[in-house]
C-alpha positions as CSV (number, residue, x, y, z in Angstrom):
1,X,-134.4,-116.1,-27.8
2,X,-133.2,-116.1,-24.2
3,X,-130.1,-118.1,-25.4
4,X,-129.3,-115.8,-28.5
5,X,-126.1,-114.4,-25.8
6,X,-124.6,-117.9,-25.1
7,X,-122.8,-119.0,-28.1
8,X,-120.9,-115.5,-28.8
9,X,-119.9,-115.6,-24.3
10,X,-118.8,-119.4,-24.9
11,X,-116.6,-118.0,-27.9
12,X,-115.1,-115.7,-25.6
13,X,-114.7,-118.4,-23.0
14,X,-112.9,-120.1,-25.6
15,X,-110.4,-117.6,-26.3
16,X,-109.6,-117.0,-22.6
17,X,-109.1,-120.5,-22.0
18,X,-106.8,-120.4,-25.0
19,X,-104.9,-117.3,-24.4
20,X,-104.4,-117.0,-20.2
21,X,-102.1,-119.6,-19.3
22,X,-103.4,-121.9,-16.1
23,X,-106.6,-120.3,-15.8
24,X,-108.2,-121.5,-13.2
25,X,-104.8,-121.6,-10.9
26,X,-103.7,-118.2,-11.0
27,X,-107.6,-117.4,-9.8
28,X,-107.6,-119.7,-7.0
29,X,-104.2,-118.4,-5.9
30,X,-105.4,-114.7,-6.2
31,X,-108.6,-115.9,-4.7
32,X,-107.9,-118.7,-2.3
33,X,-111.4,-118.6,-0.4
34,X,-113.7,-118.5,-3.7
35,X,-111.9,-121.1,-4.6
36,X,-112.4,-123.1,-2.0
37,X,-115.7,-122.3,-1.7
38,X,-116.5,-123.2,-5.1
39,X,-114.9,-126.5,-4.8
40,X,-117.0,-127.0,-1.8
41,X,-120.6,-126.0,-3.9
42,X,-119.8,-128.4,-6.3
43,X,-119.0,-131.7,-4.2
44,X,-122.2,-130.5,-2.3
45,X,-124.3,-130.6,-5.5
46,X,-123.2,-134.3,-6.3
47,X,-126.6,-135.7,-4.5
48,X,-128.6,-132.9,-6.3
49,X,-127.1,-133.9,-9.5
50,X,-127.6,-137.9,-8.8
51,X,-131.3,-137.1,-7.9
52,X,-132.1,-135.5,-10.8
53,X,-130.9,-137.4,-13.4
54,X,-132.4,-140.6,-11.8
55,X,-135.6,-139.2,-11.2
56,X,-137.5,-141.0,-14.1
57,X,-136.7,-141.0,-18.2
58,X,-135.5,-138.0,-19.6
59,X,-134.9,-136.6,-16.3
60,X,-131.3,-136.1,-17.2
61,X,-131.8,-133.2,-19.3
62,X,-133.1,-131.5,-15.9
63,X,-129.5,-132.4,-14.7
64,X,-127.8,-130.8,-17.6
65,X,-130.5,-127.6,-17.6
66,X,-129.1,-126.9,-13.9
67,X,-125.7,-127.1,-14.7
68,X,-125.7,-124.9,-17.4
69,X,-127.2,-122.1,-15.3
70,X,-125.3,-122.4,-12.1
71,X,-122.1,-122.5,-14.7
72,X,-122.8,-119.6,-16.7
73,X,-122.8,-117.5,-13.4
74,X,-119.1,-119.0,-12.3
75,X,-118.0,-118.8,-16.1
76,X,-118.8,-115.3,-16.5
77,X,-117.0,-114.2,-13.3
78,X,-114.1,-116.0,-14.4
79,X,-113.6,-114.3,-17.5
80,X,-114.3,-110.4,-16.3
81,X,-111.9,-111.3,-14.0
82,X,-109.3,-111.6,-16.5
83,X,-111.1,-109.3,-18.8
84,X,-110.3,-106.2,-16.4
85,X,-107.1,-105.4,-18.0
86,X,-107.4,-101.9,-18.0
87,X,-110.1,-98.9,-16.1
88,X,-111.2,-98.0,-19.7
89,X,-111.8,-101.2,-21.2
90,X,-114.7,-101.5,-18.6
91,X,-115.8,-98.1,-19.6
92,X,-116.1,-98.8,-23.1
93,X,-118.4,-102.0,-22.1
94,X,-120.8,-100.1,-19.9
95,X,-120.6,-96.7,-21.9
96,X,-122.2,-99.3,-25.0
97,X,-124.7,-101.3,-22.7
98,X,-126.1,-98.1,-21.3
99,X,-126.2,-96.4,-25.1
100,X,-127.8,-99.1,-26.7
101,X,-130.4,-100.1,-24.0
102,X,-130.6,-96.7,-23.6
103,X,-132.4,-96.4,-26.9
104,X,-134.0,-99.7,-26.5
105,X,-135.6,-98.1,-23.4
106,X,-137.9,-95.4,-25.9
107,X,-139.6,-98.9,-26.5
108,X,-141.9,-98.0,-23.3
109,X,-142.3,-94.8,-24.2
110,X,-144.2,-96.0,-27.3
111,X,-146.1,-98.7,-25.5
112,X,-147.3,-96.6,-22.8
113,X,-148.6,-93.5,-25.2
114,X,-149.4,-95.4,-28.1
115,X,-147.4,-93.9,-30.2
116,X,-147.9,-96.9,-33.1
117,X,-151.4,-97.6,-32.7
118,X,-152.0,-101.2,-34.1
119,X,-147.8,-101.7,-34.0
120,X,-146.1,-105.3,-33.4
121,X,-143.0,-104.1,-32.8
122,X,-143.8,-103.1,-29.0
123,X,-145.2,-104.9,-25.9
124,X,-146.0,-108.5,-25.5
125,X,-149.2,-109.2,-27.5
126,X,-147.5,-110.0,-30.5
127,X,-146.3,-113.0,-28.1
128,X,-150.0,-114.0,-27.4
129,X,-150.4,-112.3,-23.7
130,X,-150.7,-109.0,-21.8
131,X,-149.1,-108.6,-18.8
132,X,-151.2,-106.9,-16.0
133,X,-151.6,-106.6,-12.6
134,X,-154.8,-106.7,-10.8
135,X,-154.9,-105.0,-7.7
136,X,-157.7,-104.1,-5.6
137,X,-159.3,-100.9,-6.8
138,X,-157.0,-100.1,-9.9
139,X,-154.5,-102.4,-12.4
140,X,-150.9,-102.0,-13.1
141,X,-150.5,-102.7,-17.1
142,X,-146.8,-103.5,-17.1
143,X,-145.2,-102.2,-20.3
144,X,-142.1,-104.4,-22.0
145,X,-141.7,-102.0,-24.7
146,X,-139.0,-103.6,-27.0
147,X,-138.5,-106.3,-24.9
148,X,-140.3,-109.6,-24.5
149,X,-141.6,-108.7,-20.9
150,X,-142.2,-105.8,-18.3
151,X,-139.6,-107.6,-15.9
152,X,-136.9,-107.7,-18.5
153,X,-137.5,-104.3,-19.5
154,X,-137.4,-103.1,-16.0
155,X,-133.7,-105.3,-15.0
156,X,-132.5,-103.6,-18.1
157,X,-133.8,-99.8,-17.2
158,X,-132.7,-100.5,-13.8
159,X,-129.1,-101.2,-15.0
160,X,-129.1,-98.5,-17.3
161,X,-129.9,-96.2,-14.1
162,X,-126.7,-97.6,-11.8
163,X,-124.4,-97.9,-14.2
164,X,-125.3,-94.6,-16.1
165,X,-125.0,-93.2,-12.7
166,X,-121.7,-95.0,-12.5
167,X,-120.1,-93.3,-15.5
168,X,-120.6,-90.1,-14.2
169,X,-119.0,-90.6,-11.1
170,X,-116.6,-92.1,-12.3
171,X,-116.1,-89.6,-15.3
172,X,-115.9,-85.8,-15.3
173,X,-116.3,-82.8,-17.6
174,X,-119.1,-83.1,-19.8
175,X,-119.9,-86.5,-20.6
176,X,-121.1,-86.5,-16.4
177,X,-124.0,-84.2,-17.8
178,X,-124.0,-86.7,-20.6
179,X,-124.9,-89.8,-18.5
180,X,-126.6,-88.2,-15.9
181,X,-129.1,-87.3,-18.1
182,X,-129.5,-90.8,-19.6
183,X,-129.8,-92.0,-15.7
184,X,-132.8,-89.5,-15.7
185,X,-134.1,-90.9,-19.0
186,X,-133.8,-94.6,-17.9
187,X,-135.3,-93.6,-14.6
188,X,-138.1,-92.7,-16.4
189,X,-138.8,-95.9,-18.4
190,X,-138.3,-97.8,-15.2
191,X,-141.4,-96.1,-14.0
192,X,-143.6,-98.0,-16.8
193,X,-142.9,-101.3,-16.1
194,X,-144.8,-102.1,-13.1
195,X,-142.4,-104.3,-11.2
196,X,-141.4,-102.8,-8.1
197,X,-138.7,-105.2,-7.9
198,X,-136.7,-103.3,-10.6
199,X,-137.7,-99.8,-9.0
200,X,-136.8,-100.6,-6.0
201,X,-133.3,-101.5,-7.1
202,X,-132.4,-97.7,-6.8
203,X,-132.5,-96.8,-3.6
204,X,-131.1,-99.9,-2.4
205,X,-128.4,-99.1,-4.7
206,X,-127.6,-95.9,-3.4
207,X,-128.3,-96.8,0.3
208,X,-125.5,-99.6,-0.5
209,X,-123.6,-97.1,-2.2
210,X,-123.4,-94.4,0.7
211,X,-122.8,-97.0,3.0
212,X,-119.5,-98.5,0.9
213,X,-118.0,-95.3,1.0
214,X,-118.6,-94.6,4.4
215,X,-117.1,-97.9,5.8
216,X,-114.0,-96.9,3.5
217,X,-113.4,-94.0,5.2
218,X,-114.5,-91.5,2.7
219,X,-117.5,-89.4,4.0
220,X,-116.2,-86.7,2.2
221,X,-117.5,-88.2,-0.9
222,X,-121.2,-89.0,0.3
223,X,-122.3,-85.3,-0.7
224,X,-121.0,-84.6,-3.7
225,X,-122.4,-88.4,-5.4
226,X,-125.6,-87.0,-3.3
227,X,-126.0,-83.9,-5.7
228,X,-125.3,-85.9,-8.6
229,X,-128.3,-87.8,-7.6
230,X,-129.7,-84.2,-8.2
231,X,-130.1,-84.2,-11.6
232,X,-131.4,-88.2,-12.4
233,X,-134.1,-87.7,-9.2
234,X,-135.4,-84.7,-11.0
235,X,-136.7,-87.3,-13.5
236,X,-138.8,-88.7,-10.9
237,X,-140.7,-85.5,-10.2
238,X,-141.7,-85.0,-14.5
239,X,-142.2,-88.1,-14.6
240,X,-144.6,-87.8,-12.0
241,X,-146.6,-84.7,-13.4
242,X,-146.2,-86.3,-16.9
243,X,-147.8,-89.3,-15.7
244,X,-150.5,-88.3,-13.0
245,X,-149.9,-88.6,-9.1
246,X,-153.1,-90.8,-9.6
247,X,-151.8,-93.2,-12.0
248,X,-151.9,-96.6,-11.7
249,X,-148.1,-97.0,-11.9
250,X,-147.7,-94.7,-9.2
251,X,-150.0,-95.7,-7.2
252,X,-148.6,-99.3,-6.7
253,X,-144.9,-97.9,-6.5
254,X,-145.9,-95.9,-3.4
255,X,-148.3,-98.0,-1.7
256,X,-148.6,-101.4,-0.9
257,X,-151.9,-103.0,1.1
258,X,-150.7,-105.1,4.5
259,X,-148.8,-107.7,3.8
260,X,-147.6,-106.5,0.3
261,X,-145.0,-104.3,1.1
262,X,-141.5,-104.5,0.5
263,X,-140.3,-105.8,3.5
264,X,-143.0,-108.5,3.5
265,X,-142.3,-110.1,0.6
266,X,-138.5,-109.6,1.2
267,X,-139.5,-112.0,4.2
268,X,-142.3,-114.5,2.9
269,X,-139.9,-115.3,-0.6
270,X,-136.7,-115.4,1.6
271,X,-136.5,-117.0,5.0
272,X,-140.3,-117.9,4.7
273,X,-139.7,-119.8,1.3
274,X,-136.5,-121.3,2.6
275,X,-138.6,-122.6,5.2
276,X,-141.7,-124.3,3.3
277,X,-139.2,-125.7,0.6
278,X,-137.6,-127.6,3.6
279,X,-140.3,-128.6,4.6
280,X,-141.9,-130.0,1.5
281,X,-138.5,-131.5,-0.1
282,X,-136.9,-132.1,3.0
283,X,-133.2,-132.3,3.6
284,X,-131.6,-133.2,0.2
285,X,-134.1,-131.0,-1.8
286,X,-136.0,-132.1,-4.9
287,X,-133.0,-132.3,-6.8
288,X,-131.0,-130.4,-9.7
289,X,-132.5,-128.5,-12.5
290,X,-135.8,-129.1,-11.2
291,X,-136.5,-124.8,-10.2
292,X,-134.3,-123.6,-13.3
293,X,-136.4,-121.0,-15.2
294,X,-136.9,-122.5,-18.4
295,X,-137.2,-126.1,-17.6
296,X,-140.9,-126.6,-18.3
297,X,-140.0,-126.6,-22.0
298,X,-138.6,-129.7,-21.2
299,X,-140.8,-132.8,-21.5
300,X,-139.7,-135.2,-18.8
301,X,-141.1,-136.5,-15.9
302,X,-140.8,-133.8,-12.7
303,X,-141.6,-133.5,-9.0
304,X,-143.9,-130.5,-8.4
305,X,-141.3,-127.0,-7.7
306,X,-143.3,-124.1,-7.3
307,X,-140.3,-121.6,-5.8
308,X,-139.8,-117.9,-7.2
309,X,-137.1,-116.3,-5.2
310,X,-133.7,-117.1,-5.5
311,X,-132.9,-118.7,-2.4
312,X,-136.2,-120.8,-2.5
313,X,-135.4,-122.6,-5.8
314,X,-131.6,-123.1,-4.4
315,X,-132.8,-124.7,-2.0
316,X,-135.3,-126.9,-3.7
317,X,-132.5,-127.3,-6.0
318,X,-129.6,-128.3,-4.0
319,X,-130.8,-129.0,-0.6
320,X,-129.8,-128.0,2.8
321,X,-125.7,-128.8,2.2
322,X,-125.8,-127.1,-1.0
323,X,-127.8,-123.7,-0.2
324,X,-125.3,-123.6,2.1
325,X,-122.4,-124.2,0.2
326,X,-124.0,-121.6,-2.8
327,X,-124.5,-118.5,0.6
328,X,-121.1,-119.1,1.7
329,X,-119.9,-118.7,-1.9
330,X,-121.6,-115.6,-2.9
331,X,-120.7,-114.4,1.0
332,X,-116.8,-114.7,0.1
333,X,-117.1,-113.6,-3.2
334,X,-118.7,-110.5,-1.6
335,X,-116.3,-110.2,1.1
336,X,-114.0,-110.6,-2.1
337,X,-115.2,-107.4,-3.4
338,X,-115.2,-105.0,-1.1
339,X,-112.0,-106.1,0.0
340,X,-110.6,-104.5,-3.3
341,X,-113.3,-101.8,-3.2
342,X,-111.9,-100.8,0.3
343,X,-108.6,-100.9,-0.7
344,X,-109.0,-98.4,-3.7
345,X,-111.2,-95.9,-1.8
346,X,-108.6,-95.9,0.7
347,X,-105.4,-95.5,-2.3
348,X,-107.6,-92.8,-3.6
349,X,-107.3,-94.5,-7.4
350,X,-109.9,-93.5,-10.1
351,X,-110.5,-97.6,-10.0
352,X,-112.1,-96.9,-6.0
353,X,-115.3,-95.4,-7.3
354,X,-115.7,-98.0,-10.5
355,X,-116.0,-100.6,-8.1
356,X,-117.8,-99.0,-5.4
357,X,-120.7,-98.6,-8.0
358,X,-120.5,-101.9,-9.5
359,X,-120.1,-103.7,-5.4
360,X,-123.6,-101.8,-4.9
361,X,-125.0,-102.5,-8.0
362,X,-124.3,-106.2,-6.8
363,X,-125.8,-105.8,-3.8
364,X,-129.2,-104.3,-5.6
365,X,-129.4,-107.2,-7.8
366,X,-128.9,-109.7,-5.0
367,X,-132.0,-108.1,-2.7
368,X,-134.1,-107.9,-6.3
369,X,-133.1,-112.1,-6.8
370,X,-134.0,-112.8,-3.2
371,X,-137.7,-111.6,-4.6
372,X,-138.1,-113.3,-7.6
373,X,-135.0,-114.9,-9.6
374,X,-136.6,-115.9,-12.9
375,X,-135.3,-113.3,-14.4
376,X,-132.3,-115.6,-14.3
377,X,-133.9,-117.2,-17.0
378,X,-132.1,-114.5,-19.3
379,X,-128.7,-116.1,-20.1
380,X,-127.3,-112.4,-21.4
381,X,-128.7,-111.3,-17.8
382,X,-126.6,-114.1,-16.0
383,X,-123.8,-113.9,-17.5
384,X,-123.4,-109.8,-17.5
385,X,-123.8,-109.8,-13.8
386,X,-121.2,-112.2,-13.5
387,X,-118.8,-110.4,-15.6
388,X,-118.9,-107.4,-13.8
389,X,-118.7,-109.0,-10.3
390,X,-115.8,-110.7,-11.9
391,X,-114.1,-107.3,-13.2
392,X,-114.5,-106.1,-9.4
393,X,-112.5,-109.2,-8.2
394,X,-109.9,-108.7,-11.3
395,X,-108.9,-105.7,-10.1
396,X,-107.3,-107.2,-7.4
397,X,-104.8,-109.2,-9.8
398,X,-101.8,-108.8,-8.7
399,X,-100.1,-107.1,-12.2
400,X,-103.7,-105.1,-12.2
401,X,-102.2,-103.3,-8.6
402,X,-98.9,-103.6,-9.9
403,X,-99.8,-101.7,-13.1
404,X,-102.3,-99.2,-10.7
405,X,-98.5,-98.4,-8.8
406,X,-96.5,-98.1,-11.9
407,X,-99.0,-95.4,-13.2
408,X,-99.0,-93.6,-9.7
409,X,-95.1,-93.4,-9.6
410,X,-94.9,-91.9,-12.9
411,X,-97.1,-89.7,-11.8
412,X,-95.2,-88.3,-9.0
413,X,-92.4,-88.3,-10.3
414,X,-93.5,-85.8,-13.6
C-alpha cells in the first residue's frame, strides 16, 4: 500500500530522463554545492552499503531497502526541479493535493463522531489495531480516518494547512477566502489525530515563515500574512468549543508532564539519540538499510536498531562520515533555497511568496523528522516533499529567471 505512489513517480522519472537533455549536468552546474555534496554522501555511504550487504544471508536486500529510500528523496528533487516550468503549474499541483486530501480529511470527522457506527471504511481496526495513547490520568485515541494511521492522517492534514495557507497568499480575490477556509477545515482534522508532532508543524511553520520574510527585507508583509492567519486560527477556537476544553485531544496538545514537552523530546530523539547510537554502533554505524521504515518485512538476519528520529537512524545507518555527509547536504540544499527565496522577495515577483511558503514548509517538516521519521516509510510522502524542495531550487534555473525578466519587461513596457 505504501508503495502504490512509486511506479507512476518512476514513470515520470522516466520521461524526464528521456526528454531533458544532460540531466544531471545542467543541475550540478546550476547547483554546484548540492552537487558536490551529494557526490560526497554517496562515496561516504560505500562502508554502510559494504556492511550491510555482508552482514549475514539475505542481508543484501537490507542494502537495496536503503537505497531505494535515500534515492527516492534525491530523485524527487531532481525532477521538481525541472518540473517548475512555470508559477501555475505548481499551483495546479498543490490546488489538487489540498482538494482531494481536503475531502479525504472528513475521514476523521466520521471516526471521531461515529458517524458510521459498525463502518470499515474508517480508522484502523479493520487493520487489526487501535491506536491509543495512554497517558497518566486520561488517553489520546488517535483517529486515522481514511487513512491507515493517525500519523499519516495528521502529515497529510498538516500539509493541507501550509500549503492551503500558501495558495492564499499567494492568490488573491476570492479563491484566498476559498483556501483559507479549507486551511481552517484541515486545521480542524489535525486536531483529531493525537500526534503533536503534526500539530506542532504550524506554528513552526509560521514562526519560519515570519522569519523568511523578515531576513528578506520585507517586514511590510509580516502583518498582512498575520491577518490571514485570522481566519484558519478561528478554526482553533470552534474547534475547541466543538470539542470540549477538557478533551482528551486537547488536553495532551496543551500540556505535556516534565520531560514530555516539546523541547524535550526535540532534544532526547536529536542530539540525545545521535549520541546513544554512537555509542552502541560506534563509528561506522550498523550499516545500510538496517533503520529504513519498512525493513522488518524483510526476513534476513539483522543487528538490533531501535532509532525513531531522523537523525538517529542516519546515523545508525551511515555512520559518523555519512550523517555528516547527509547534514551538510540538506544544510546546502537549504542554503540553496533561500538563496532563491531571498532573491524573489527582494525582485518583488509573485514567485517570492510561493517559495517563501514552501522554504517554511521545509523547515516544519524537517523539526517534525528530527521527532520521529517513520513517517518516511510513505513513499508518496518522500517523494512529494522532495518535489517541492526541488521546485524551490528550479526556480533558480537559469531560463526560469530569464523567463521571470522577460515577463517583467513586457510588463513595463505596456
Amino acid at each position: 500500500m505504501t508503495l502504490l505512489a512509486v511506479p507512476l513517480f518512476l514513470v515520470g522519472i522516466a520521461t524526464m530522463m528521456a526528454t531533458v537533455p544532460s540531466v544531471w549536468k545542467r543541475f550540478s552546474n546550476a547547483n554546484p554545492k548540492i552537487a558536490k555534496a551529494l557526490v560526497l554522501l554517496i562515496l561516504f555511504s560505500i562502508p554502510p552499503m559494504l556492511i550491510s550487504v555482508t552482514y549475514g544471508p539475505g542481508s543484501w536486500q537490507f542494502t537495496l531497502l536503503g537505497l531505494f529510500s535515500y534515492s527516492m528523496l534525491f530523485l524527487a528533487i531532481l525532477f521538481g526541479f525541472f518540473y517548475a516550468r512555470s508559477t501555475e503549474s505548481v499551483h495546479v499541483i498543490l490546488a489538487v493535493y489540498c482538494v482531494v486530501h481536503g475531502v479525504m480529511l472528513f475521514g476523521a470527522l466520521v471516526e471521531y463522531f461515529d458517524l458510521l457506527p459498525g463502518s470499515t471504511i474508517v480508522g484502523a481496526e479493520i487493520l487489526g489495531y487501535r491506536w491509543i495513547r495512554w497517558i497518566p490520568g486520561y488517553t489520546v485515541e488517535m483517529i486515522s480516518g481514511f487513512y491507515r494511521s493517525s500519523d499519516v492522517m495528521g502529515w497529510h492534514a498538516a500539509m493541507v494547512c501550509m500549503l492551503s495557507l500558501t495558495m492564499a497568499i499567494a492568490k488573491s480575490g476570492k479563491s484566498r477566502i476559498f483556501w483559507l477556509c479549507v486551511c481552517a477545515w484541515a486545521i480542524f482534522a489535525l486536531l483529531l489525530c493525537g500526534r503533536r508532532k503534526m500539530v506542532y508543524m504550524l506554528p513552526v511553520f509560521v514562526m519560519a515563515l515570519t522569519w523568511i520574510y523578515f531576513s528578506a527585507g520585507r517586514v511590510s508583509k509580516v502583518l498582512p500574512i498575520i491577518g490571514l492567519l485570522a481566519v484558519p486560527m478561528s478554526s482553533l477556537v470552534v474547534s475547541s468549543d466543538m470539542l470540549g476544553d477538557d478533551t482528551a485531544n486537547i488536553i495532551y496538545y496543551t500540556q505535556s508532564k516534565e520531560g514530555d514537552s516539546v523541547f524535550d523530546r526535540f532534544e532526547s530523539h536529536g542530539l540525545g539519540e545521535i549520541v546513544e547510537t554512537y555509542r552502541q554502533l560506534g563509528f561506522f554505524g550498523a550499516g545500510l538499510g538496517f533503520g529504513t521504515p519498512g525493513s522488518h518485512h524483510i526476513s534476513a538476519e539483522r543487528p538490533r536498531v531501535w532509532q525513531e528520529s531522523g537523525p538517529g537512524r542516519v546515523m545508525a545507518e551511515l555512520g559518523v562520515l555519512g550523517f555528516v555527509a547527509f547534514l551538510a547536504t540538506l544544510i546546502t540544499i537549504g542554503l540553496a533555497m533561500w538563496r532563491v527565496t531571498r532573491s524573489f522577495l527582494t525582485a518583488r515577483t509573485r514567485e517570492g511568496p510561493l517559495c517563501a511558503c514552501l522554504l517554511a514548509v521545509a523547515v516544519a517538516n524537517v523539526c517534525s523528522l528530527t521527532i520521529s521519521g517513520q513517517i518516511l516509510a510513505d513513499a508518496f510522502i518522500v517523494v512529494f516533499l522532495g518535489f517541492l524542495v526541488g521546485v524551490v531550487l528550479g526556480f533558480g534555473r537559469r531560463d526560469f529567471v530569464d523567463q521571470i525578466i522577460s515577463r517583467q519587461n513586457a510588463s513595463q513596457t505596456a
